[in-house]
VMD Tcl script that builds the backbone (N, CA, C; Angstrom):
set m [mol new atoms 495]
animate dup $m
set s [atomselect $m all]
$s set {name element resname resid chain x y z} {
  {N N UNK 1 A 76.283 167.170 105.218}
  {CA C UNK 1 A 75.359 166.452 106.081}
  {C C UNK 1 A 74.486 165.495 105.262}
  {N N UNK 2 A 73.598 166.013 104.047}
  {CA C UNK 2 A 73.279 165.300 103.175}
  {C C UNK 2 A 74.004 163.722 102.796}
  {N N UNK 3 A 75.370 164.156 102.438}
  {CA C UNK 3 A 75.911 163.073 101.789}
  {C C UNK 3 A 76.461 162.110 102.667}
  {N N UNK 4 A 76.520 162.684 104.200}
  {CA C UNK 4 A 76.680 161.582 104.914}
  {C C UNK 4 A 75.185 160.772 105.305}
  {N N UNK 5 A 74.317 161.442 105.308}
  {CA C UNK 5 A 72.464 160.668 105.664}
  {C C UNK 5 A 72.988 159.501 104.252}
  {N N UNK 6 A 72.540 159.897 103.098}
  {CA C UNK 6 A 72.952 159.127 101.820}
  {C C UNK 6 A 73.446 157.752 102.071}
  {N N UNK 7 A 75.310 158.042 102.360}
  {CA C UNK 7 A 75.794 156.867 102.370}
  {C C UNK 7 A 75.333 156.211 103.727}
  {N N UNK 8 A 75.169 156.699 105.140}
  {CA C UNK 8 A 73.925 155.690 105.672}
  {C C UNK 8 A 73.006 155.025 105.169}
  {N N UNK 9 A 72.558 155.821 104.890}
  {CA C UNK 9 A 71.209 154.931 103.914}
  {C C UNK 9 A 71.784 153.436 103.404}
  {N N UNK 10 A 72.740 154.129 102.212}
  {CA C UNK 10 A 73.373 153.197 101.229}
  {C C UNK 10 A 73.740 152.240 101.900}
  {N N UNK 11 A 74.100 152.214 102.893}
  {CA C UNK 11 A 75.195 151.476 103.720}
  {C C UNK 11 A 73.809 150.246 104.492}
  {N N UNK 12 A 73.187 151.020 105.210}
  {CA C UNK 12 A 72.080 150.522 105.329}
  {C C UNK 12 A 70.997 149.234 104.645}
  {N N UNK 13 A 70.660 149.514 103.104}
  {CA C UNK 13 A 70.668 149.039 102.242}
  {C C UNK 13 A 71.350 147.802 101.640}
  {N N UNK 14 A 72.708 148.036 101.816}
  {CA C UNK 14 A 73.528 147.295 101.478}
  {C C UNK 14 A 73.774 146.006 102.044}
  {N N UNK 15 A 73.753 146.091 103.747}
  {CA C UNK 15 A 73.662 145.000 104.593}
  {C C UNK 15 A 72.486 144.434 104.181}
  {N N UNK 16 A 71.075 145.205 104.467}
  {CA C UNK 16 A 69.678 144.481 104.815}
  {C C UNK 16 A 70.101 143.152 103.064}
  {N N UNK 17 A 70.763 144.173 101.978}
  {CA C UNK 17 A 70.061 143.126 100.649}
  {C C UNK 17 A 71.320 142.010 100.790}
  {N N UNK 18 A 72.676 142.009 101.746}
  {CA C UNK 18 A 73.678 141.236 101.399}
  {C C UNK 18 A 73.070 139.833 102.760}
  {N N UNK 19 A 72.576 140.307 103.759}
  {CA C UNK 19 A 71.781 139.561 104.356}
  {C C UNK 19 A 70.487 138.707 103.715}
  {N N UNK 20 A 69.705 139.292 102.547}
  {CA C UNK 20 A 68.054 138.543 102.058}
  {C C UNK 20 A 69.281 137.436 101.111}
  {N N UNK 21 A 70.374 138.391 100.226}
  {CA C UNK 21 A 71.328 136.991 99.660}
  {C C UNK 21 A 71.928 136.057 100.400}
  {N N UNK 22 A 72.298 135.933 101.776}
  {CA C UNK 22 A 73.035 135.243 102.300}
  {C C UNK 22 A 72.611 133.362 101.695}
  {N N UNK 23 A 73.373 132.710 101.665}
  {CA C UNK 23 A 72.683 131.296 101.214}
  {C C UNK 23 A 73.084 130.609 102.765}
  {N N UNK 24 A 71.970 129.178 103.221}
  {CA C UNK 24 A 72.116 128.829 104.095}
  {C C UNK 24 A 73.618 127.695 103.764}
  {N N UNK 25 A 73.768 127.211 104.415}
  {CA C UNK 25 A 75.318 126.573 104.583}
  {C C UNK 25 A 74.887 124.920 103.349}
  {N N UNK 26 A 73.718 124.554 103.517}
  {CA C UNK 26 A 73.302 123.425 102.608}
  {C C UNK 26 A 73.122 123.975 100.740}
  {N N UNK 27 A 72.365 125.185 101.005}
  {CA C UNK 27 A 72.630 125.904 99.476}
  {C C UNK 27 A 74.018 125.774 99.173}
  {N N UNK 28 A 74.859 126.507 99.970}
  {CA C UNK 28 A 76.149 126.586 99.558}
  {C C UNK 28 A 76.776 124.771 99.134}
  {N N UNK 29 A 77.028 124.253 100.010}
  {CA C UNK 29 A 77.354 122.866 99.642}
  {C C UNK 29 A 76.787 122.586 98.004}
  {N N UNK 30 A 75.640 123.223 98.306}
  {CA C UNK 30 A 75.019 121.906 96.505}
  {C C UNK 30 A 75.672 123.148 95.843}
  {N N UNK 31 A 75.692 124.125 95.946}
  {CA C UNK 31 A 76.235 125.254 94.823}
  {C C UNK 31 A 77.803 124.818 94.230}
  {N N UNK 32 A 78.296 124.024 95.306}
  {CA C UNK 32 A 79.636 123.826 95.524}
  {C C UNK 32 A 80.146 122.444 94.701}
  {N N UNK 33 A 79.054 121.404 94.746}
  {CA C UNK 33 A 79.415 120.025 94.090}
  {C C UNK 33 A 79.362 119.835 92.706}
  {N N UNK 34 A 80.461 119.324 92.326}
  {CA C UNK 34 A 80.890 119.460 90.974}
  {C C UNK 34 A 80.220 117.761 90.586}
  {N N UNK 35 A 79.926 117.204 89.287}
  {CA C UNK 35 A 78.900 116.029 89.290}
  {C C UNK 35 A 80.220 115.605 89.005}
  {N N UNK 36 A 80.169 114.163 88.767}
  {CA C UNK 36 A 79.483 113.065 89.978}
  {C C UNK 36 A 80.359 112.916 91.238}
  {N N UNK 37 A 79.457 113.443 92.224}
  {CA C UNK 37 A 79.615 113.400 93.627}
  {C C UNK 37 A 78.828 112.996 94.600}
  {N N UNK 38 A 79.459 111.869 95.510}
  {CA C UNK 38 A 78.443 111.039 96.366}
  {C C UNK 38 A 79.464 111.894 97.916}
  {N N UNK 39 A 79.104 113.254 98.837}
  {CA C UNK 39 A 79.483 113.409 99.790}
  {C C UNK 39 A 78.342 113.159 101.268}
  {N N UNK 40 A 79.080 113.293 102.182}
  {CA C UNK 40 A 78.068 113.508 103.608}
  {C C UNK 40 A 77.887 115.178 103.367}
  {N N UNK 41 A 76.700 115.394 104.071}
  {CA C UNK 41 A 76.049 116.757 104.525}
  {C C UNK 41 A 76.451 117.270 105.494}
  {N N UNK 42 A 77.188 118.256 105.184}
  {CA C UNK 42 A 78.205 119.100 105.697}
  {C C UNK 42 A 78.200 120.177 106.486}
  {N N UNK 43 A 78.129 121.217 107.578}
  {CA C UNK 43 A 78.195 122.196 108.045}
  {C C UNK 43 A 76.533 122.507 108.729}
  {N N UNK 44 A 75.780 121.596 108.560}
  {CA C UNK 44 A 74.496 122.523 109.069}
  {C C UNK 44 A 74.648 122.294 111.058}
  {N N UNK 45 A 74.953 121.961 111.750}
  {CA C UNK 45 A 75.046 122.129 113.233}
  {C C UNK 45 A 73.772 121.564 113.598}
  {N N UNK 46 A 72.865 120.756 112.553}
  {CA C UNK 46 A 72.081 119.715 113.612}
  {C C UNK 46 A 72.406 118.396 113.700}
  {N N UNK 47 A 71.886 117.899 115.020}
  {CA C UNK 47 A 72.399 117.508 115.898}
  {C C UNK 47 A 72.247 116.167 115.323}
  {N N UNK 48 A 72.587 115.329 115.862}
  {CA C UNK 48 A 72.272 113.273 115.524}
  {C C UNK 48 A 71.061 113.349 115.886}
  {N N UNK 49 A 70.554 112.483 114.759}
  {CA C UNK 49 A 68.634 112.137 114.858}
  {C C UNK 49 A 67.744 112.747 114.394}
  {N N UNK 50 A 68.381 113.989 113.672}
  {CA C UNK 50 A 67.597 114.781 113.016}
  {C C UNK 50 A 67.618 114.245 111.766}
  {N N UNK 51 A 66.268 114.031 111.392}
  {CA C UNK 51 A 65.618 114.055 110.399}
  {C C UNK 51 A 65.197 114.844 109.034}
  {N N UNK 52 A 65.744 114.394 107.808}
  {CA C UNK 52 A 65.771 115.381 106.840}
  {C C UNK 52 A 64.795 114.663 105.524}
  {N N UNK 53 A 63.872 115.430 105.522}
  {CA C UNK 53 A 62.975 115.292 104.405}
  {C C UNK 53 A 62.888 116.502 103.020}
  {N N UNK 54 A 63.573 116.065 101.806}
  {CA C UNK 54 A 63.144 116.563 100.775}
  {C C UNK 54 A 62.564 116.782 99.977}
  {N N UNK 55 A 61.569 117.542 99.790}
  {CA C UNK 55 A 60.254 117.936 99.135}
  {C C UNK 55 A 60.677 118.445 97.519}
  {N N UNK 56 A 60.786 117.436 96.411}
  {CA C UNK 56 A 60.852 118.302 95.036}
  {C C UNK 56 A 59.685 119.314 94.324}
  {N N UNK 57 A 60.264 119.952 93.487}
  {CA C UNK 57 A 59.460 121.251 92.819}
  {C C UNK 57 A 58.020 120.467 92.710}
  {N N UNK 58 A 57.093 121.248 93.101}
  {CA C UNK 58 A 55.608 121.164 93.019}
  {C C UNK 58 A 55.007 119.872 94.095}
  {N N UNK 59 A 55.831 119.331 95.136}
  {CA C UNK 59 A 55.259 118.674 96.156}
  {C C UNK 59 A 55.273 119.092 97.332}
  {N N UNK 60 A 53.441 119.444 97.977}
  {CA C UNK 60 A 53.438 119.821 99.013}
  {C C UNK 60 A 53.263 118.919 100.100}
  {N N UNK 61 A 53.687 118.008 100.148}
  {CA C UNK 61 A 54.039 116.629 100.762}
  {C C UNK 61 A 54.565 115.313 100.682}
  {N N UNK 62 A 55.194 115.314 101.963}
  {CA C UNK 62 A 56.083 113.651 102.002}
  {C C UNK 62 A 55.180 112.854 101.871}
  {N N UNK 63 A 55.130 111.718 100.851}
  {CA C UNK 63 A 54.519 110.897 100.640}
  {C C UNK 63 A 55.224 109.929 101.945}
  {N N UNK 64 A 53.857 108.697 100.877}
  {CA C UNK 64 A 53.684 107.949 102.641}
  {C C UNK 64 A 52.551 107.857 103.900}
  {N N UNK 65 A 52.762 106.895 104.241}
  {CA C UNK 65 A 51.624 106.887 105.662}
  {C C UNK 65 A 52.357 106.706 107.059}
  {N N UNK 66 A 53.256 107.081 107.029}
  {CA C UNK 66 A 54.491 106.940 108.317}
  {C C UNK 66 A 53.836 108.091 109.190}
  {N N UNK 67 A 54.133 107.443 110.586}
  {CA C UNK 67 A 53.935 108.471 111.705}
  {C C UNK 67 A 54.821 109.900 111.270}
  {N N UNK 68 A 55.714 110.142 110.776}
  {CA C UNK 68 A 56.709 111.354 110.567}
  {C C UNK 68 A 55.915 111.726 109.083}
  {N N UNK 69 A 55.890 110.978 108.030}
  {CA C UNK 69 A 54.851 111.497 106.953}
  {C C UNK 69 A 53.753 112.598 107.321}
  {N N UNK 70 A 52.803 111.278 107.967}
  {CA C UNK 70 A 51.488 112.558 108.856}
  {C C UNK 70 A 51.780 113.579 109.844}
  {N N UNK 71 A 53.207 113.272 110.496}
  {CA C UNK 71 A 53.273 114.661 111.588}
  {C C UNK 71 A 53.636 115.695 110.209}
  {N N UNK 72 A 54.750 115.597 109.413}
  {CA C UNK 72 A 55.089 116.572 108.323}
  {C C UNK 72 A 54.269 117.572 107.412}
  {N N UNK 73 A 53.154 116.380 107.132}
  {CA C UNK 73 A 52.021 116.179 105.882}
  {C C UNK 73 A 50.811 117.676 107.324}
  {N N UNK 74 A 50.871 117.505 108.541}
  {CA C UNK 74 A 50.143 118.208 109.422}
  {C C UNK 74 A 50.607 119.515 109.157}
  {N N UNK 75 A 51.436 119.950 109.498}
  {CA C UNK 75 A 52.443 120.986 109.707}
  {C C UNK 75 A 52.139 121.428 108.219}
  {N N UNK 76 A 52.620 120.892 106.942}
  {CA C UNK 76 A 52.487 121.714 105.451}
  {C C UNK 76 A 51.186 122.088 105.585}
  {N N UNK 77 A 50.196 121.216 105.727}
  {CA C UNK 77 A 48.794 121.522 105.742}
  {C C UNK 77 A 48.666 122.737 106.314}
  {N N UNK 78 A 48.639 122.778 107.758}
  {CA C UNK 78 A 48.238 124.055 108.465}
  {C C UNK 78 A 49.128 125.507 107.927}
  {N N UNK 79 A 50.508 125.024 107.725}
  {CA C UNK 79 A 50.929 126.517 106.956}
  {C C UNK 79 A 50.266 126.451 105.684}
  {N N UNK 80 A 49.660 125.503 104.838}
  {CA C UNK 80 A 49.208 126.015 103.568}
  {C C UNK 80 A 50.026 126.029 102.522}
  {N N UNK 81 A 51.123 125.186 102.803}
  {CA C UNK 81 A 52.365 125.243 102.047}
  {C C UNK 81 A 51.584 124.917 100.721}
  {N N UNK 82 A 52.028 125.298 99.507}
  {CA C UNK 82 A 52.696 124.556 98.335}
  {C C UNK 82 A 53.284 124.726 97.468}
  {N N UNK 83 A 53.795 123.568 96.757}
  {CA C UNK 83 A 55.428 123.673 96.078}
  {C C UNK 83 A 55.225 124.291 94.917}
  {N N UNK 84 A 56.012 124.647 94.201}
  {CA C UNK 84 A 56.055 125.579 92.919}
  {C C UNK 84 A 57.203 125.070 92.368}
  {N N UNK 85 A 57.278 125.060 90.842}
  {CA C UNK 85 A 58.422 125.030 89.651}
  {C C UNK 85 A 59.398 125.232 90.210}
  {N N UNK 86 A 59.653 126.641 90.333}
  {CA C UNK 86 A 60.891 127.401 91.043}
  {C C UNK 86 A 61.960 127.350 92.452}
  {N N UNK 87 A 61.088 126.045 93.170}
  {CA C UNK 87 A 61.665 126.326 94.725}
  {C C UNK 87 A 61.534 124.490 94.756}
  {N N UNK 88 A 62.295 124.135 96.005}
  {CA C UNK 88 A 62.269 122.322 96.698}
  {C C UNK 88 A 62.617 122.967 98.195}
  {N N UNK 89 A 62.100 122.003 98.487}
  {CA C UNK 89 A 62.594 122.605 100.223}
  {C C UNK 89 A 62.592 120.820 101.182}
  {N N UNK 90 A 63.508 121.169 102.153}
  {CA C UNK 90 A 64.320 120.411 102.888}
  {C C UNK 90 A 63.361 120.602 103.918}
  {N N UNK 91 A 62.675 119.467 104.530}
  {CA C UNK 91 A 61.855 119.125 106.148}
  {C C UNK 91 A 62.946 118.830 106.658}
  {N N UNK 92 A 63.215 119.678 108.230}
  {CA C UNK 92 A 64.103 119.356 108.983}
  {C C UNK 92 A 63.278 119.033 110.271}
  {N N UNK 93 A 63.626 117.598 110.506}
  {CA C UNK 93 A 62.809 117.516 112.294}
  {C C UNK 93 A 63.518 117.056 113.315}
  {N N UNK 94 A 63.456 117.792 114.299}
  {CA C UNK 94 A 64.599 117.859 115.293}
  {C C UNK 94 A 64.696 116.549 115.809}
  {N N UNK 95 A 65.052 115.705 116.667}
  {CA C UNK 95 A 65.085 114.395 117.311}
  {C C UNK 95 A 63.992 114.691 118.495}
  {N N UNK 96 A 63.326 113.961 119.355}
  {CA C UNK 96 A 62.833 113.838 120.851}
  {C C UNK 96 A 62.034 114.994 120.539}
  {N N UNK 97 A 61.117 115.582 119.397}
  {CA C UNK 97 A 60.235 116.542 119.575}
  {C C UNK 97 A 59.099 115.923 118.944}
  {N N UNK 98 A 57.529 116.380 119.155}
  {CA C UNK 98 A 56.355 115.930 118.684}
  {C C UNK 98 A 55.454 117.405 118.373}
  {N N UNK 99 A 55.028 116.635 117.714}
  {CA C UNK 99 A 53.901 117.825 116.996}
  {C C UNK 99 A 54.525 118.903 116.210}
  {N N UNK 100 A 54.021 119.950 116.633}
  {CA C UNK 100 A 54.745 121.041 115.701}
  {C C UNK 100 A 56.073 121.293 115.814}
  {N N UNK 101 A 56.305 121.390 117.074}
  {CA C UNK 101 A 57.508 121.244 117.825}
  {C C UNK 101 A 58.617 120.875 117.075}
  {N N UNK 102 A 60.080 121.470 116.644}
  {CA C UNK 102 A 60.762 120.918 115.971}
  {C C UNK 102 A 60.579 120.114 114.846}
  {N N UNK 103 A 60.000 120.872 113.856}
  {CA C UNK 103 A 60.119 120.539 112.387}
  {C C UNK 103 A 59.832 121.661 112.059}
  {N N UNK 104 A 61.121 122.571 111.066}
  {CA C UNK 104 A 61.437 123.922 110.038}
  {C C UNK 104 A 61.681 123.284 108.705}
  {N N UNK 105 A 60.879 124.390 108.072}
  {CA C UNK 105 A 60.986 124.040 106.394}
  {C C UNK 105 A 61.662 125.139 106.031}
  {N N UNK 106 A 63.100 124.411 104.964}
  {CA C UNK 106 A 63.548 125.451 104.618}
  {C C UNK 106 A 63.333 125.189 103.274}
  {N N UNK 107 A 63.157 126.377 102.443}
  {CA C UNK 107 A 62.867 126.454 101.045}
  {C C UNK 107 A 64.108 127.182 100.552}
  {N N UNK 108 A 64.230 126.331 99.393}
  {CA C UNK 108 A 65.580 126.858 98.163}
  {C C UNK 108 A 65.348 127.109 96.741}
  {N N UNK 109 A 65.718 127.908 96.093}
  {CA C UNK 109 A 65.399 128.385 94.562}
  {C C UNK 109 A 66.455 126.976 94.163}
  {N N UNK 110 A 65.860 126.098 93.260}
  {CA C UNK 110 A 66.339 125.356 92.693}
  {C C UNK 110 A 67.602 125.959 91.331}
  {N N UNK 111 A 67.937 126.589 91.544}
  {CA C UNK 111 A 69.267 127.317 90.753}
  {C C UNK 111 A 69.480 126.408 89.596}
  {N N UNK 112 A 71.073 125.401 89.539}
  {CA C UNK 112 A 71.436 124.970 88.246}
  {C C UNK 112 A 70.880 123.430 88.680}
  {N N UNK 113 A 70.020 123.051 89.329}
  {CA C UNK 113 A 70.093 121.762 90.076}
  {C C UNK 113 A 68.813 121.493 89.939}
  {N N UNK 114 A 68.153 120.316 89.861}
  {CA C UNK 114 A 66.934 119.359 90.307}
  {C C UNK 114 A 66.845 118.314 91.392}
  {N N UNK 115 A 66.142 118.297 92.355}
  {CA C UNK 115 A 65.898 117.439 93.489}
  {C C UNK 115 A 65.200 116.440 93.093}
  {N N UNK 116 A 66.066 114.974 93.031}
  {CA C UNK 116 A 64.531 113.852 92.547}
  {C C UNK 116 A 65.157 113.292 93.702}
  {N N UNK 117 A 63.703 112.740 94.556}
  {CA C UNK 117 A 64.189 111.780 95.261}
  {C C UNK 117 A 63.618 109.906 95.289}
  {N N UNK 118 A 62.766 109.938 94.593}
  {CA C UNK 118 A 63.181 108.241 94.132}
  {C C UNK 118 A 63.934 107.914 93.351}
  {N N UNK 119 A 64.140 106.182 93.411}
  {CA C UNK 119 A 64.669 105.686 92.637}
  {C C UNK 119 A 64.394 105.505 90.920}
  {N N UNK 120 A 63.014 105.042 90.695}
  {CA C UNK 120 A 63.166 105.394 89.333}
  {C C UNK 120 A 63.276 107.025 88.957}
  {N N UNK 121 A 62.586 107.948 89.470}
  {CA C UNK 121 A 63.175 109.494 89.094}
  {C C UNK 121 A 65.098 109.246 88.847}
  {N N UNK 122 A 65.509 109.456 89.779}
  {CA C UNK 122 A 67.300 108.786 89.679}
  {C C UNK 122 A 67.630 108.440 88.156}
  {N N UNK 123 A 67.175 107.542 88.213}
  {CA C UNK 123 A 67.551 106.525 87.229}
  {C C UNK 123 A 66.894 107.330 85.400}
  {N N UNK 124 A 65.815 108.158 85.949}
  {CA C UNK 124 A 65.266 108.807 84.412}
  {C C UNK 124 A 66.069 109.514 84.750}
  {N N UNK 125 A 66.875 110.499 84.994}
  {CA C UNK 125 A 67.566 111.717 84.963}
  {C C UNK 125 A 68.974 111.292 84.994}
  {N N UNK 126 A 69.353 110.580 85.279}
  {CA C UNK 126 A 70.929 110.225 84.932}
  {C C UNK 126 A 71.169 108.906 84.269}
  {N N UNK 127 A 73.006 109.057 83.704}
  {CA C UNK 127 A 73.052 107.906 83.809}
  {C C UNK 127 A 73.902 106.791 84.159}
  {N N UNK 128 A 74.253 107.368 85.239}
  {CA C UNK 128 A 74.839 106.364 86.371}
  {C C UNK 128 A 74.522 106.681 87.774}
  {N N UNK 129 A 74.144 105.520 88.677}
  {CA C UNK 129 A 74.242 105.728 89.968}
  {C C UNK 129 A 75.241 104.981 91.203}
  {N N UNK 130 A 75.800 105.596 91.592}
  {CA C UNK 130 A 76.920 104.536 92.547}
  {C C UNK 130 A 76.037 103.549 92.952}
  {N N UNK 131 A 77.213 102.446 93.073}
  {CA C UNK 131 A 76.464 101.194 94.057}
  {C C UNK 131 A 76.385 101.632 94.970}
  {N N UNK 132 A 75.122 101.564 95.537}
  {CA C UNK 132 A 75.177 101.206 97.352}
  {C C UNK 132 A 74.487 102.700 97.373}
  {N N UNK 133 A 74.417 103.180 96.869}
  {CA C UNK 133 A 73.334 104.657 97.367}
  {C C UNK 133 A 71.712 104.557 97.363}
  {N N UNK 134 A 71.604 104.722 98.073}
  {CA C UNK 134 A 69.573 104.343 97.862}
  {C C UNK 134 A 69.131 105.718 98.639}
  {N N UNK 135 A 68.395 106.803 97.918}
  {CA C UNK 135 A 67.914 107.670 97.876}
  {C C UNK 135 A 66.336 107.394 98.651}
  {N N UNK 136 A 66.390 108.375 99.540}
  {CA C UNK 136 A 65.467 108.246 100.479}
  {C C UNK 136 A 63.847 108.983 100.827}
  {N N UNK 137 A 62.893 109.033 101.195}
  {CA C UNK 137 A 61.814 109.720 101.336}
  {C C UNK 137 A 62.821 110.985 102.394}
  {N N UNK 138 A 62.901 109.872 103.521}
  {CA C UNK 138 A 63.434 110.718 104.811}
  {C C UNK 138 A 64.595 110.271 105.422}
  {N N UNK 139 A 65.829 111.125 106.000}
  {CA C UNK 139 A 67.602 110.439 105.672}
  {C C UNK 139 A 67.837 111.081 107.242}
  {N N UNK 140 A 68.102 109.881 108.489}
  {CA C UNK 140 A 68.795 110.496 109.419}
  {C C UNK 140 A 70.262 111.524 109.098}
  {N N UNK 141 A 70.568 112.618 109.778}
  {CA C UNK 141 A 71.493 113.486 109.187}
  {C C UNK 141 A 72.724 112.531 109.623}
  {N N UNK 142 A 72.939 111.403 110.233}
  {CA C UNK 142 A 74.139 111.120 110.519}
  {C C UNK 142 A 74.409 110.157 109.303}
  {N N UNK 143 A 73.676 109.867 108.589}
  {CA C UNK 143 A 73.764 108.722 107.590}
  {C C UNK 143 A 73.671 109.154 106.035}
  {N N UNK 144 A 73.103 110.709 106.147}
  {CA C UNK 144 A 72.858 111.600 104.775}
  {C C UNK 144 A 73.786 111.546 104.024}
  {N N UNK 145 A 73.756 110.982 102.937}
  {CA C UNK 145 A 75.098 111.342 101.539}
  {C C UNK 145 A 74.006 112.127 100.714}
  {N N UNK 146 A 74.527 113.310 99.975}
  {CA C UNK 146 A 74.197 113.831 99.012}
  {C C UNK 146 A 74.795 113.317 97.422}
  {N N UNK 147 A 73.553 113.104 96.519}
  {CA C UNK 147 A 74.410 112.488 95.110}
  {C C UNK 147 A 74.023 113.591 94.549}
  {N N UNK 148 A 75.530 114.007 93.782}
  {CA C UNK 148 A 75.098 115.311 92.923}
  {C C UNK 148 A 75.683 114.328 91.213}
  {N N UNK 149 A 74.425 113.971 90.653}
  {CA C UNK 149 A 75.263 113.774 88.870}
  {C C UNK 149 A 74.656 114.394 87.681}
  {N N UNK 150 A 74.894 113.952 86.475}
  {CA C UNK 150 A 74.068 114.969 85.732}
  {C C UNK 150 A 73.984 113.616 84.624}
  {N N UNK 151 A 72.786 113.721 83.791}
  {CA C UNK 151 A 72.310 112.981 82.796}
  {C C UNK 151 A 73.127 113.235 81.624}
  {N N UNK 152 A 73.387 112.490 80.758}
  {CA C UNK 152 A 74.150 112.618 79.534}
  {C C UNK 152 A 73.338 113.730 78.391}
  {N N UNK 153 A 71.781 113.887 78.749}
  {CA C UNK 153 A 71.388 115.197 77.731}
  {C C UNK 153 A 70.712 116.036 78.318}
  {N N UNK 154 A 71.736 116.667 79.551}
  {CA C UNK 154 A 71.256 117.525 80.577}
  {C C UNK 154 A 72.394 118.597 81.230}
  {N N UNK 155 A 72.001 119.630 81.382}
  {CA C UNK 155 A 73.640 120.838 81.697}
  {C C UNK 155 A 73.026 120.868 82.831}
  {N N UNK 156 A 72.119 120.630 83.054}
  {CA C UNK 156 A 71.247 120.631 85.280}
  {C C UNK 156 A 72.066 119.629 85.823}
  {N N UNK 157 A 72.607 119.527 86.891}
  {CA C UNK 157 A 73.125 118.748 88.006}
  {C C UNK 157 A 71.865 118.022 88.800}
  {N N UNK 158 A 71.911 117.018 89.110}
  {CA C UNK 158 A 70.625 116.302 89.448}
  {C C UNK 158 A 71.178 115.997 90.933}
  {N N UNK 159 A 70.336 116.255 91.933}
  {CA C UNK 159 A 70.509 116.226 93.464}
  {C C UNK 159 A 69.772 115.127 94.159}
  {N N UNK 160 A 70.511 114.086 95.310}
  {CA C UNK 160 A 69.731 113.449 95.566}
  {C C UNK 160 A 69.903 113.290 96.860}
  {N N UNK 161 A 69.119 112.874 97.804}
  {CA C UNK 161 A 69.263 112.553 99.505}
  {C C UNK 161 A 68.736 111.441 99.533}
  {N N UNK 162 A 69.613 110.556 99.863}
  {CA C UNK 162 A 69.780 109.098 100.561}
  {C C UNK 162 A 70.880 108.645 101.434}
  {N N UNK 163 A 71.419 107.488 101.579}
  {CA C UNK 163 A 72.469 106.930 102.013}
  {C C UNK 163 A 73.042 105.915 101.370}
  {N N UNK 164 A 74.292 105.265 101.964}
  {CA C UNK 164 A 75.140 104.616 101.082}
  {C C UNK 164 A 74.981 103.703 101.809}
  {N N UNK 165 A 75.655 102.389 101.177}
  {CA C UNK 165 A 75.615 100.889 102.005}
  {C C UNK 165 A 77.482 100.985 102.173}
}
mol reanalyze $m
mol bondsrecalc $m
mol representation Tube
mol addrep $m
């Protein structure tokens, strides 16, 4: 009786910690891109018009004075967000919503990768960038290319969200 309570338990256990590992479908993608790679953003199931803002390590806000800046810049504020070394996180805002309403922050352990998203950042961390990619504050998801490359004195993969011409 014991050893069956046990492996419940175990079993128990086992789901709750294979669930806290699960990676969302965008982790997986960047886990997945080998450098230099200019792809579209792949598998997440939101919809056209959604809006994707990337926040690098230690920024607790989208720069900018844009109506979507200050709705974003509202929202971090009131949760109290801020960024740390260790983590970047992706503003997702739904299309046809206001205020709090449809915009989730998802946060990611920056693993073997760095998130820069301007252009001169880009350009200090690698050293090549495709023509026609221009890396963005904020990237409709229908137009999102992800650039994954790596700098010539760097083993980090350097991540970027913009679009292509």
């Amino acid at each position: 009786m014991m050893a069956a309570m046990r492996f419940a338990v175990m079993l128990s256990l086992t789901s709750v910690i294979a669930y806290a590992y699960a990676q969302h479908p965008l982790d997986q993608q960047l886990a997945q891109l080998l450098p230099p790679a200019l792809v579209p953003l792949q598998g997440t199931g939101w919809p056209a018009g959604t809006l994707l803002c990337p926040l690098t390590p230690y920024e607790s806000a989208v720069p900018g004075n844009s109506k979507v800046a200050r709705r974003v810049n509202a929202v971090l504020e009131k949760n109290r967000f801020r960024g740390d070394e260790g983590h970047w996180s992706l503003i997702v805002i739904q299309p046809a919503t206001t205020g709090d309403a449809g915009i989730e922050q998802l946060v990611f352990k920056r693993r073997n990768y760095d998130v820069v998203r301007s252009s001169s950042g880009l350009r200090g961390a690698t050293t090549s960038v495709p023509a026609g990619f221009m890396p963005k504050v904020c990237v409709e998801i229908q137009e999102a290319r992800i650039l994954a490359t790596r700098g010539a004195t760097s083993h980090r993969t350097t991540i970027s969200f913009g679009t292509e011409k």
